[in-house]
C-alpha positions as CSV (number, residue, x, y, z in Angstrom):
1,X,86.2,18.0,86.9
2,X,86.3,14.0,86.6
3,X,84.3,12.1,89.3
4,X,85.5,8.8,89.8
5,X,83.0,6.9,91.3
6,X,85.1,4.3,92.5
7,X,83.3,1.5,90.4
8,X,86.0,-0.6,88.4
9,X,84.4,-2.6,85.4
10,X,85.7,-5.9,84.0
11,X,88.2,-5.5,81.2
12,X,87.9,-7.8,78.3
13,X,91.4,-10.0,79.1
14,X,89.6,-10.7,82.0
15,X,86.5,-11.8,81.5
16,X,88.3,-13.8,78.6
17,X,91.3,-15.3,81.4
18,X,87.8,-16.0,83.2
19,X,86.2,-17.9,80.5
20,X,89.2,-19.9,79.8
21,X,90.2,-21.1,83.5
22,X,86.6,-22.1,83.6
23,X,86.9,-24.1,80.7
24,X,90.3,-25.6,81.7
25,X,88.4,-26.9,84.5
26,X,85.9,-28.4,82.9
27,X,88.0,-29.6,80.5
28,X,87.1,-33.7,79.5
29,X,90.7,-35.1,78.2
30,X,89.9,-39.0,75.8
31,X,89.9,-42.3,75.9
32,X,89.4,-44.2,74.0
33,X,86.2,-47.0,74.7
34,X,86.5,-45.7,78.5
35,X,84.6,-42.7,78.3
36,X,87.6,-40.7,79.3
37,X,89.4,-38.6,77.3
38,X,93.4,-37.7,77.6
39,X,93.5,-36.1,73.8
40,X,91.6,-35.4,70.9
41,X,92.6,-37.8,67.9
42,X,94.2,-34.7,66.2
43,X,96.7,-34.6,68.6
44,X,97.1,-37.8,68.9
45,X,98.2,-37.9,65.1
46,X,100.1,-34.6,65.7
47,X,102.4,-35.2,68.6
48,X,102.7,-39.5,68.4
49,X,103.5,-42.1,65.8
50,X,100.2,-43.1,65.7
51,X,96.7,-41.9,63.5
52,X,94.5,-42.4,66.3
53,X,93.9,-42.9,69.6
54,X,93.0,-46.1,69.2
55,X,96.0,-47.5,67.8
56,X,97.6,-45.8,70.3
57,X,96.0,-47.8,72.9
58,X,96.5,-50.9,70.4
59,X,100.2,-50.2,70.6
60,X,100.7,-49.9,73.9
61,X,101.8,-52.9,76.3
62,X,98.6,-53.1,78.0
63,X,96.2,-56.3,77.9
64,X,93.4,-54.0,76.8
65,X,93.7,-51.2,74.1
66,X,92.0,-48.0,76.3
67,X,93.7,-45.3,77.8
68,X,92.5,-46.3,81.1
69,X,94.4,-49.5,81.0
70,X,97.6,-47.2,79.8
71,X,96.9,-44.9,83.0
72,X,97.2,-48.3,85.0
73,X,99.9,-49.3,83.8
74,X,103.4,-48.8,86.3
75,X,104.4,-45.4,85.6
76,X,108.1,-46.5,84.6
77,X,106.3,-48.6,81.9
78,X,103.9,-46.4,80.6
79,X,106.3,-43.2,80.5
80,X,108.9,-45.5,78.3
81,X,106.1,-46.5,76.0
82,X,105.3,-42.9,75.7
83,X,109.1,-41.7,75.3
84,X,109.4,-44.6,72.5
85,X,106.2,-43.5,70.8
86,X,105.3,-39.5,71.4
87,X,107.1,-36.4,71.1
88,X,107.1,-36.3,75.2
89,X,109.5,-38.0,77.9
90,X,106.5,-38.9,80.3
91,X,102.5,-39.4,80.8
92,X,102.8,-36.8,82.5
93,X,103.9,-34.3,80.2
94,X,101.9,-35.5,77.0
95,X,98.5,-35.0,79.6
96,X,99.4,-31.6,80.3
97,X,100.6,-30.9,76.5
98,X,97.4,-32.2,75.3
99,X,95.4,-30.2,77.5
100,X,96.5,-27.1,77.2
101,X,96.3,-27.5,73.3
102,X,92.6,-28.3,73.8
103,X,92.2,-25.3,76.1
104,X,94.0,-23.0,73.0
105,X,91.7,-24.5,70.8
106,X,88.6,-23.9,72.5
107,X,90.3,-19.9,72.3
108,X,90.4,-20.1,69.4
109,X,94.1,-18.8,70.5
């Protein structure tokens, strides 16, 4: 006769989903001399024309060459810059592509 007590323990995929959402959101994303961070220089040079993030910002229409200046740009502005330079259509889209390729990294996925 099995007795179950009633008492679940946490499964691995779990505790793992659980590690990871807590990472997600404490996730820092880069900038450049700003102290933020949007993406790592690898995927900078992975997914845009560019070989850092630097001369990413150095590229873009902005005044100043940080990502914070890029983020202030108008939206229309900064997504066609994006568009013309990135394998994404928006801001937008390259943020959330970048970080969930740093949360995958940090998997080790």
């Amino acid at each position: 006769m099995v007795l179950d007590s009633g008492v679940k323990t946490r499964d691995p995929l779990h505790a793992s989903l659980t590690t990871a959402i807590k990472r997600a959101l404490s996730l820092e994303v880069l900038v450049s001399s700003s102290h933020e961070r949007v993406a790592s220089e690898s995927f900078i040079r992975r997914r845009t024309q560019f070989g850092s993030v630097d001369e990413f910002c150095a590229a873009s229409p902005c005044d100043d060459a940080t990502i914070g200046d890029i983020q202030g740009l108008p939206t229309d502005e900064r997504d066609a810059f994006v568009a013309r330079t990135t394998d994404f259509e928006t801001w937008a889209e390259m943020k959330d592509s970048a970080a969930v390729e740093d949360l995958v990294t940090l998997q080790n996925v």
